[in-house]
C-alpha positions, 0 to 999 in steps of 0.5 A, spaced: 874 146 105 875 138 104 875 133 110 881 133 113 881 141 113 874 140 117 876 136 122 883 137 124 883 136 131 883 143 134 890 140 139 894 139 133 899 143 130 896 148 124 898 145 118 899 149 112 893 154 113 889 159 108 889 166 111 883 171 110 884 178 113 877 181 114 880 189 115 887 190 112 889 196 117 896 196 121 895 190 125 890 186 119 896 187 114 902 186 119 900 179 121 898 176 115 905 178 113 907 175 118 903 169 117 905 168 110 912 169 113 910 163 117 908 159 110 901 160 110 897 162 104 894 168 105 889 168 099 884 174 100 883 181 104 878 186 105 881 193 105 876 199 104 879 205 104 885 206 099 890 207 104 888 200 107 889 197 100 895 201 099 898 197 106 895 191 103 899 191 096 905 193 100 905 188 106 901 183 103 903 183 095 899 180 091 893 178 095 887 180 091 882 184 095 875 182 096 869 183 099 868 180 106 864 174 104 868 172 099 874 173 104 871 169 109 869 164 103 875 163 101 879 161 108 881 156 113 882 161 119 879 168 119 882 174 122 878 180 124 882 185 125 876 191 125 876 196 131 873 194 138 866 196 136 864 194 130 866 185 131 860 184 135 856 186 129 861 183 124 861 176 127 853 176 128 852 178 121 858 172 119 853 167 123 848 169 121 848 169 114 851 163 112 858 165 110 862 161 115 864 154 115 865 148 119 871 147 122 874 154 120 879 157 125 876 165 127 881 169 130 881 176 132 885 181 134 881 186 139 884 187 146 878 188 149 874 182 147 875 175 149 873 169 145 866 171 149 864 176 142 865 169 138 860 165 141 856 166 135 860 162 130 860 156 135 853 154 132 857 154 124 862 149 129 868 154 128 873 155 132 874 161 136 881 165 138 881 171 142 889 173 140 891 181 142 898 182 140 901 187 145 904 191 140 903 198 137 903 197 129 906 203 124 903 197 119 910 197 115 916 191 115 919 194 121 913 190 125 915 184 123 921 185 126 917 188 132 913 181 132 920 176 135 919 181 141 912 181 142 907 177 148 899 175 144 894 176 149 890 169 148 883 166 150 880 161 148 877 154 151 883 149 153 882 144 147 883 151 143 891 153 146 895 148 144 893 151 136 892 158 139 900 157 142 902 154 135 900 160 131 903 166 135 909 162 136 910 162 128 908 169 127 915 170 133 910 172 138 909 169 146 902 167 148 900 170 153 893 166 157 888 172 159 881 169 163 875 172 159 873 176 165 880 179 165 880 182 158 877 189 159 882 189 165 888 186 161 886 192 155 886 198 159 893 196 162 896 197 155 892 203 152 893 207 159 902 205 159 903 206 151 897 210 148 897 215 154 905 214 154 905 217 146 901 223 150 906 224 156 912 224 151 908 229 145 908 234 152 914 234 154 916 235 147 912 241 146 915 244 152 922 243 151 921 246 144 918 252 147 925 253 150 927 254 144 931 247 144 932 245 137 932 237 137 928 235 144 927 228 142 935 228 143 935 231 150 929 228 152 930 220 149 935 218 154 932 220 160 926 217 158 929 211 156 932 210 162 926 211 166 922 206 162 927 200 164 927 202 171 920 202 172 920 195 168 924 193 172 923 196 178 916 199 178 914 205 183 921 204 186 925 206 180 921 214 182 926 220 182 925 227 181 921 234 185 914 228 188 918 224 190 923 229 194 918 232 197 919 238 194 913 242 193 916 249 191 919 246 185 912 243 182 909 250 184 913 252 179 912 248 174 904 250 175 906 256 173 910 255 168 904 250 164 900 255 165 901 258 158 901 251 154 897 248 150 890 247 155 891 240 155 899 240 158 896 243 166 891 238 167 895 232 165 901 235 169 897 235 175 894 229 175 900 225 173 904 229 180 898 227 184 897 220 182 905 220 183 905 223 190 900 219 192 904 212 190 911 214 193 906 216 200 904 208 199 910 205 197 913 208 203 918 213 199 915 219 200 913 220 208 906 224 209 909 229 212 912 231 206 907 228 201 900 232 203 904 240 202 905 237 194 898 234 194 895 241 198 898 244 192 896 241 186 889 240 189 888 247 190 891 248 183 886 243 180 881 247 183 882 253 179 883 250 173 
């Protein structure tokens, strides 16, 4: 890294970068293509499996594949993309080894971690970015496209935003600024909307499957769509449905019929109508009178589980 490189002051714009991407799984591969889009050089990745290296030679053909230090070596800004876990002991090895180098940008991707987990590369004088995109990745082209619609959760010290702000807004994204104590919190609200979504909408597919309906997706799309747009738009006041009109004999009926799901169906079933009623009974949409029956019910029914 010659002089200027090192030294580039950290409120700049970035100039034309050499990208390594330690982990080439979906989100490794789609944001190095993104940078690259962008005009950076992508110049390494590391890939162990043979599906990450078959997403890497697609997403990002012509990177040669390389081992972690010589990844890291060969770059100006460093992406971790590895799972939650493992970046902790990544970066303190990184450090500890000697295989960074002054004035080098380290990125990760993690939700959970802030800039705190990078802590160690400041005695190497890297700078460390904490940029969690709010997106889930299939690691093909199409993500790309999904990146002009996507909010980045960042944390890094302020002398670090304006850089940080540069990079998400060339790879389409909009940065996001979450505090470092906040980022825990920041992750279980998007893995419990979208992780725990893909659960809801998989059972309610196998249910409608088990009433012979041949293309469920089609019955169900619309309304879920619609429901999602709703409840962004309007939160617990976009709630329709039994809960929220009292009707505690249709949900008992519902109980019956899941009990002969797959096991998983019920007890999800239960605790979502219980959070439910207990939100329309503090929102004001559900009066007590009409919210304790239902609860009753779906206590008792969760107690004979």
């Amino acid at each position: 890294m010659d002089e200027h490189q090192a030294g580039r002051g950290a409120g700049e714009h970035p100039a034309r970068l050499r990208v390594g991407v330690v982990g080439s799984g979906r989100v490794g591969s789609v944001l190095g293509a993104a940078l690259r889009r962008a005009g950076h050089d992508v110049v390494a990745v590391s890939a162990v499996s043979d599906q990450s290296r078959a997403r890497a030679e697609a997403l990002l053909h012509g990177v040669p594949v390389r081992e972690v230090p010589e990844v890291v070596a060969a770059a100006e800004l460093v992406l971790l993309t590895v799972p939650d876990d493992a970046l902790g002991p990544l970066v303190a090895g990184l450090a500890e080894t000697g295989a960074l180098q002054a004035g080098q940008i380290i990125v990760h991707t993690s939700g959970r971690h802030g800039a705190a987990v990078l802590s160690p590369v400041l005695a190497r004088h890297c700078l460390p970015v904490a940029m969690h995109p709010a997106m889930t990745f299939a690691g093909t082209e199409a993500d790309l496209d999904r990146l002009e619609d996507c909010c980045f959760g960042v944390t890094c010290d302020d002398a670090l935003r304006a850089l940080a702000e540069a990079l998400v807004l060339e790879m389409g994204g909009e940065p996001v600024w979450v505090d470092e104590v906040d980022r825990p919190r920041y992750h279980a609200a998007l893995a419990h909307g979208s992780n725990h979504l893909v659960t809801l909408i998989a059972q309610a597919l196998q249910i409608l499957r088990g009433t012979g309906i041949d293309q469920p997706a089609r019955v169900l799309g619309p309304l879920v769509t619609a429901a999602l747009d709703n409840a962004l738009r309007t939160g617990d006041a976009a709630l329709t449905g039994p809960v929220a009109r009292g009707d505690a004999g249709t949900v008992a009926e519902h109980l019956r019929q899941l009990r002969s799901e797959t096991a998983d169906v019920l007890p999800t079933y239960v605790a979502l109508a219980t959070a439910t009623a207990e939100r329309a009974r503090a929102s004001g949409w559900l009066r007590p009178d009409q919210a304790q029956p239902l609860l009753d019910l779906l206590a008792h029914d969760q107690e004979q589980q």
